[in-house]
C-alpha positions in Angstrom: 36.4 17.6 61.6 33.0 19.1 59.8 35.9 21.4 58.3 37.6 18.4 56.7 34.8 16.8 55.6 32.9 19.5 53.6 36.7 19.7 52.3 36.7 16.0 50.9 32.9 16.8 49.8 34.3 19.9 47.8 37.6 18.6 46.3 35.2 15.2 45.0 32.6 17.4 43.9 35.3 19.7 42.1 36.6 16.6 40.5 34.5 15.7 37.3 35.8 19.2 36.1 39.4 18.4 36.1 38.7 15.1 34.4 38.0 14.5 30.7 34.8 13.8 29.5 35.2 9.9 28.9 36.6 9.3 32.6 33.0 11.5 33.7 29.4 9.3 34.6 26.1 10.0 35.9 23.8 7.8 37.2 20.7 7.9 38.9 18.9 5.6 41.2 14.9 5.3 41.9 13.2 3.5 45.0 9.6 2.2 46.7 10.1 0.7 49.5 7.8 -0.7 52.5 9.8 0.8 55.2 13.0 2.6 55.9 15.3 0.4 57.6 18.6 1.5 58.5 21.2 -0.1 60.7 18.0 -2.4 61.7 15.5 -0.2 62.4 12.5 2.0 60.8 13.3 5.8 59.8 9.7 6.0 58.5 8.1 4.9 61.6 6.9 1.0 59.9 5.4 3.5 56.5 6.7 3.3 53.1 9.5 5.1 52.2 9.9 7.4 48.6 13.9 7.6 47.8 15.8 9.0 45.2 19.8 9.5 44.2 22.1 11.1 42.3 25.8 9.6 41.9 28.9 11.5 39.9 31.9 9.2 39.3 35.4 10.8 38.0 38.0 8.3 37.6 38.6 6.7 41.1 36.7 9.7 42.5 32.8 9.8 43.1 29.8 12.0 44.8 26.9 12.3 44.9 23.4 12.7 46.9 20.5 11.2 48.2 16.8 11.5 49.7 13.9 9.9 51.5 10.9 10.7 53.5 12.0 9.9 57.0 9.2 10.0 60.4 11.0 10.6 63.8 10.6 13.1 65.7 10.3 16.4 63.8 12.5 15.3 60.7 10.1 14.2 57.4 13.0 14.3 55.1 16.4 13.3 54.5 19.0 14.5 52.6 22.4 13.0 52.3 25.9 14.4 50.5 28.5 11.6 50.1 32.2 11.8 48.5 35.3 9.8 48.3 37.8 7.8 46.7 38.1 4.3 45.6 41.6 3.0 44.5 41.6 -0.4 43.2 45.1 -2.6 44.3 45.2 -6.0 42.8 42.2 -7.6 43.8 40.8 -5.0 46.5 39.1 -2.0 46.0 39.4 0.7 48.9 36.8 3.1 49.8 37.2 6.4 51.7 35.0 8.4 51.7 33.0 10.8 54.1 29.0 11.2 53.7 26.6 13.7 55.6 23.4 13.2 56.8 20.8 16.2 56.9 17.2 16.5 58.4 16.1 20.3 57.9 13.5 20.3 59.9 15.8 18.5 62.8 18.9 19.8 62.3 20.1 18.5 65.8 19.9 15.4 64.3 22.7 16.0 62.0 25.3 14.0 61.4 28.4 13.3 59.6 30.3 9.6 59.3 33.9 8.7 57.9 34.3 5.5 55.9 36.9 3.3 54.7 36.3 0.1 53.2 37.5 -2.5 51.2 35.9 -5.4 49.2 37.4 -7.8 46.6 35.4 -10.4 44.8 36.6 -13.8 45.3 35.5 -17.6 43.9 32.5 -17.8 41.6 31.6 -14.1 41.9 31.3 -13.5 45.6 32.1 -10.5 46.9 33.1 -9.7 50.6 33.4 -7.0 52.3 34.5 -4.9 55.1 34.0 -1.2 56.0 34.1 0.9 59.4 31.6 4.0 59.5 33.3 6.7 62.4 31.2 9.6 63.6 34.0 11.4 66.3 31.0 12.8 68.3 29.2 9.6 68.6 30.3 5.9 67.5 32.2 4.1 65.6 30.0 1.1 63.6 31.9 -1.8 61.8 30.0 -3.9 59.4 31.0 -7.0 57.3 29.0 -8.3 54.5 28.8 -10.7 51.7 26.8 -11.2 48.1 26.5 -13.9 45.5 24.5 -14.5 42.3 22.5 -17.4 42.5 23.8 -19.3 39.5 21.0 -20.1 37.2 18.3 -19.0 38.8 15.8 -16.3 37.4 11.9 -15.8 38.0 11.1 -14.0 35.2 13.0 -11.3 33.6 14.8 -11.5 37.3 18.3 -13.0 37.8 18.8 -13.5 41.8 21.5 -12.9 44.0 21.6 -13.4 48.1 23.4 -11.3 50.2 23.9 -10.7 54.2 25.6 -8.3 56.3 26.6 -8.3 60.2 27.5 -4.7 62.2 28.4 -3.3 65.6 28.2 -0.3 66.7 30.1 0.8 69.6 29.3 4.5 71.4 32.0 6.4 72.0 30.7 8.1 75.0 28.2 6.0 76.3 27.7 2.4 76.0 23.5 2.6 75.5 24.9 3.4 72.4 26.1 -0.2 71.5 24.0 -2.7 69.6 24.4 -4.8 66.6 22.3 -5.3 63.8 22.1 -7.5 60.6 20.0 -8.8 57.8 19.3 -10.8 54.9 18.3 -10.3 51.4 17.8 -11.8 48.0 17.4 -9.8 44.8 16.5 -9.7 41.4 18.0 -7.7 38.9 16.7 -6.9 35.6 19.0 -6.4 32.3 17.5 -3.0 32.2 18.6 -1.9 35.5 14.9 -3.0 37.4 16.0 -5.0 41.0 13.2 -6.2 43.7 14.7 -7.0 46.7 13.5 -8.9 49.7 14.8 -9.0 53.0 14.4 -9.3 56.7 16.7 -7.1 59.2 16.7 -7.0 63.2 18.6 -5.4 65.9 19.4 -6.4 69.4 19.0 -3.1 71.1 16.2 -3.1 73.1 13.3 0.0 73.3 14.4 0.3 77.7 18.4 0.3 76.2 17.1 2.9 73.3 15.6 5.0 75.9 18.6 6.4 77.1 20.8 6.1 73.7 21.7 8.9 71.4 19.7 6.9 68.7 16.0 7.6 71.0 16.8 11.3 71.5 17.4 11.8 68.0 13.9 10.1 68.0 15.6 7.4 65.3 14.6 4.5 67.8 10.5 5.1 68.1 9.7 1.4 66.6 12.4 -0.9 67.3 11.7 -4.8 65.9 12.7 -7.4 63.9 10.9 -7.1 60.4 10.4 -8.3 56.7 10.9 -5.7 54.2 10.2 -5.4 50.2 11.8 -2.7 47.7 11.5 -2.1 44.1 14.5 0.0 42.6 15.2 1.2 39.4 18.6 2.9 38.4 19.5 4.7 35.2 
């Protein structure tokens, strides 16, 4: 399987070249945040996380990377490669795609996810959507979500939208693995491409359930709690 997906990584990567120049973007995306959360818990140990991105769209076809400071266990740094394809049918948009996770000072943390997903934007400019993350080692997470603009209202230069999102993750091999996680967010966007978004995210695992789970001996489950979080992003 890490075969086929540095083979999806090189094909989208290989892409842009095959396509013409007008059917070629880059874009780049900024980030301060006060803490890392993912899946509903701290990578950065409850500190403020540093982020940057890279994304290269061709056609239907896109890649690209991305990084943060991270603080578990020996890892300080992340560095994700993503790739995939996203085919458009009618009102739904497909996504599958594969994306790798890499910590090189933890390289046992490691770890590679499959994705396919599909969203379509429905009445007055809310857009749903569903999409299943597979790791074959591991677990297999599922998360639904949903975002709106908030029609009319701006503070500032800020227009706001709301969004939430619901997932379960299921372990594969062992069921400490299994917790779900959501959160909540609204967000104001600038016309220049400036968002602030503030949110709150929590997870039912517990720290005794973590103890045991692949999460905690990847050291990903050190501070596990409900918490507010702000982010200022900027994307070019």
């Amino acid at each position: 399987m890490k075969k086929l997906a540095l083979s999806i990584l090189a094909l989208a990567v290989a892409a842009p070249a095959l396509a013409t120049a007008g059917d070629t973007t880059v874009s780049y995306n900024t980030a301060v945040a006060s803490d890392y959360l993912w899946r509903g818990t701290s990578q950065t140990n409850s500190k403020a996380a540093i982020s940057a991105g890279a994304d290269l769209t061709a056609g239907t076809l896109y890649a690209g990377t991305w990084l943060s400071n991270v603080d578990f266990g020996s890892a300080n740094i992340e560095a994700d490669l993503y790739a995939g394809w996203k085919p458009s049918v009618g009102p739904l948009t497909f996504d599958l795609g594969v994306a790798t996770a890499n910590y090189p000072n933890a390289t046992g943390a490691n770890f590679v996810e499959y994705k396919t997903g599909v969203s379509a934007v429905v009445a007055k400019d809310v857009a749903l959507s569903l999409t299943n993350y597979y790791n074959t080692d591991t677990y297999n997470y599922t998360e639904v979500g949903v975002s709106a603009p908030l029609f009319g209202a701006k503070v500032g230069p800020f227009a706001l939208s709301g969004s939430a999102a619901y997932g379960k993750t299921i372990g594969i091999k062992n069921a400490t693995d299994d917790f779900a996680n959501w959160k909540a967010a609204v967000t104001g966007t600038t016309e220049n491409g400036i968002a602030l978004e503030v949110g709150y995210t929590d997870t039912d695992i517990k720290k005794a359930e973590a103890a045991t789970s692949y999460w905690a001996l990847n050291g990903k489950y050190d501070d596990v709690k409900g918490r507010a979080y702000i982010a200022l992003k900027k994307s070019y």
